[in-house]
C-alpha positions as CSV (number, residue, x, y, z in Angstrom):
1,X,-97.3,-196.1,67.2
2,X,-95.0,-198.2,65.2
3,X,-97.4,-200.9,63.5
4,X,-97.2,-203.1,60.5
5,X,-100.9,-203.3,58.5
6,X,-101.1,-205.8,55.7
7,X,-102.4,-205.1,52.4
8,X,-106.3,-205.6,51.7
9,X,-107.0,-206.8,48.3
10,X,-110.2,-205.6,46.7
11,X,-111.7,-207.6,43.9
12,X,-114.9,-208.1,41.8
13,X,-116.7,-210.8,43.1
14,X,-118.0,-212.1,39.6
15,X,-115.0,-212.5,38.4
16,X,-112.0,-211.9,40.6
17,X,-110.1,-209.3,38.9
18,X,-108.5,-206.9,41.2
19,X,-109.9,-203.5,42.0
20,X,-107.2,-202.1,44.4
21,X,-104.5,-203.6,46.3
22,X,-103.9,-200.7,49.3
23,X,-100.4,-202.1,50.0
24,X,-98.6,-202.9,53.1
25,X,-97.9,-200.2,55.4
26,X,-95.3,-199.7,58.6
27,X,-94.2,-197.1,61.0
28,X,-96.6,-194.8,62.3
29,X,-99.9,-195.7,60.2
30,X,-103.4,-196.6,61.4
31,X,-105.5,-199.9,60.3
32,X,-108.2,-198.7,58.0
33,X,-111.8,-199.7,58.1
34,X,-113.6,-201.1,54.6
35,X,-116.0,-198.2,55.0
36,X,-113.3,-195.8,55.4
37,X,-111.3,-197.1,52.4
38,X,-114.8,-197.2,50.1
39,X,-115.2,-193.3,51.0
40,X,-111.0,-192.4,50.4
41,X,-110.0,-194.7,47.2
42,X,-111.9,-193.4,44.1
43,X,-111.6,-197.2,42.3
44,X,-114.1,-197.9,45.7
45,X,-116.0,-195.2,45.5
46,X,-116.8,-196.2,42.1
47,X,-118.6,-199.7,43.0
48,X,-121.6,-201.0,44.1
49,X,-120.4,-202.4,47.4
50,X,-122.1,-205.9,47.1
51,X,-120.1,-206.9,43.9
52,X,-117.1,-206.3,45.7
53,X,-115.2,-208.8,47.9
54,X,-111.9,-207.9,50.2
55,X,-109.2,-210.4,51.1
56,X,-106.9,-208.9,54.1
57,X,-103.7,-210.4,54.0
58,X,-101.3,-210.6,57.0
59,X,-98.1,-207.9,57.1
60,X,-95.6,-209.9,54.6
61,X,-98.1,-212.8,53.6
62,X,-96.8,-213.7,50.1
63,X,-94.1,-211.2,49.9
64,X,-92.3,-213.5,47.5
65,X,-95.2,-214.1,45.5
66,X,-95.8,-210.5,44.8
67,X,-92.4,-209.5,44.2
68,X,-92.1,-212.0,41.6
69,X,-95.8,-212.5,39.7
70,X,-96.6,-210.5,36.9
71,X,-100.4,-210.4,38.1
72,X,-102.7,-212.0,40.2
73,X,-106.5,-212.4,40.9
74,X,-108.7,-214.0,43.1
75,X,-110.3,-217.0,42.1
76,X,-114.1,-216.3,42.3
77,X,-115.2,-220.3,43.7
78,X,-112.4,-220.6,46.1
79,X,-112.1,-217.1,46.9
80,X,-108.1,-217.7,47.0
81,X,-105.4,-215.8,45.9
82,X,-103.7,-216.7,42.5
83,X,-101.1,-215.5,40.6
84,X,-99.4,-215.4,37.5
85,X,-95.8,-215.8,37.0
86,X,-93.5,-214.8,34.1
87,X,-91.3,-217.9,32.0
88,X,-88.3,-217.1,32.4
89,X,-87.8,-218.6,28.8
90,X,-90.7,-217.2,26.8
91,X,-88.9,-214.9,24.0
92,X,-92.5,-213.5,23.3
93,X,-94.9,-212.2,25.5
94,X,-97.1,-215.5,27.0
95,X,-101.0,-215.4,28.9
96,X,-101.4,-215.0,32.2
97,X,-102.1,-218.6,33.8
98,X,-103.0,-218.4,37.5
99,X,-102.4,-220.8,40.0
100,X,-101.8,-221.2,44.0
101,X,-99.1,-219.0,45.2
102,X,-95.4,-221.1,44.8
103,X,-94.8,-220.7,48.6
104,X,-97.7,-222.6,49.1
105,X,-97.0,-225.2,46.3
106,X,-93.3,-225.5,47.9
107,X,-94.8,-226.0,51.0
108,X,-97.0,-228.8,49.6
109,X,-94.4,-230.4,48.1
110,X,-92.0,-230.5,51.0
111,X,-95.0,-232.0,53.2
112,X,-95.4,-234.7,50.4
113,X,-91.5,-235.5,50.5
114,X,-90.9,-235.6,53.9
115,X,-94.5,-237.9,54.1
116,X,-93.0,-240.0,51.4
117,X,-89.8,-240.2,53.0
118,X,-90.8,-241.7,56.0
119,X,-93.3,-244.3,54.4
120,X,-90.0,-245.2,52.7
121,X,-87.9,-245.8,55.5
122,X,-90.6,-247.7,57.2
123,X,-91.0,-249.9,53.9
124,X,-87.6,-250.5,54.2
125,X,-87.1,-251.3,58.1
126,X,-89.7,-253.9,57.3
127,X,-92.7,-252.1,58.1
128,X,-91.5,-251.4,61.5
């Protein structure tokens, strides 16, 4: 059994601070259930199950994200992911601000230049 499980991402429903994170997992490793993981992690155990929301993520979903946030949450109205990246530039330590995950923003903006890009080479062939 060589699989690849993606992390699950347990948070507080009221306000979307993170409870657990178990991690991604490969090799020889078996896809928990949420029941199973409320009776084996203690930070679970500890809850009252209805306050507490679960996000699974695919194996590598916002591997770049993680690696390079310095926190993250989930947003209690969109029940999205968000994180919180460092400034490179800050000499003193700065507040987390959330927001969408850069891959995703990059992806936006790439859709929005290449739609822009076309409008403008259609403007300029004269609408044709």
């Amino acid at each position: 059994m060589n699989n690849r499980i993606g992390r699950k991402i347990y948070y507080d429903k009221a306000t979307g601070n993170v409870i657990l994170d178990t991690g991604e997992r490969m090799g020889t490793v078996v896809e928990t259930t949420i029941d199973q993981d409320f009776e084996t992690y203690q930070a679970l155990k500890e809850r009252v199950r209805d306050t507490v929301g679960v996000i699974q993520l695919e194996y590598g979903r916002y591997s770049v994200d993680f690696a390079q946030c310095n926190g993250y949450c989930v947003n209690p109205e969109t029940l999205e992911l968000e994180f919180s990246y460092p400034d490179p530039n800050a000499t003193e330590p700065q507040e987390s601000v959330y927001q969408k995950p850069l891959t995703e923003q990059l992806k936006e903006t790439q859709q929005a230049i290449a739609e822009l890009t076309l409008l403008l080479k259609t403007t300029m062939n004269g609408g044709m």
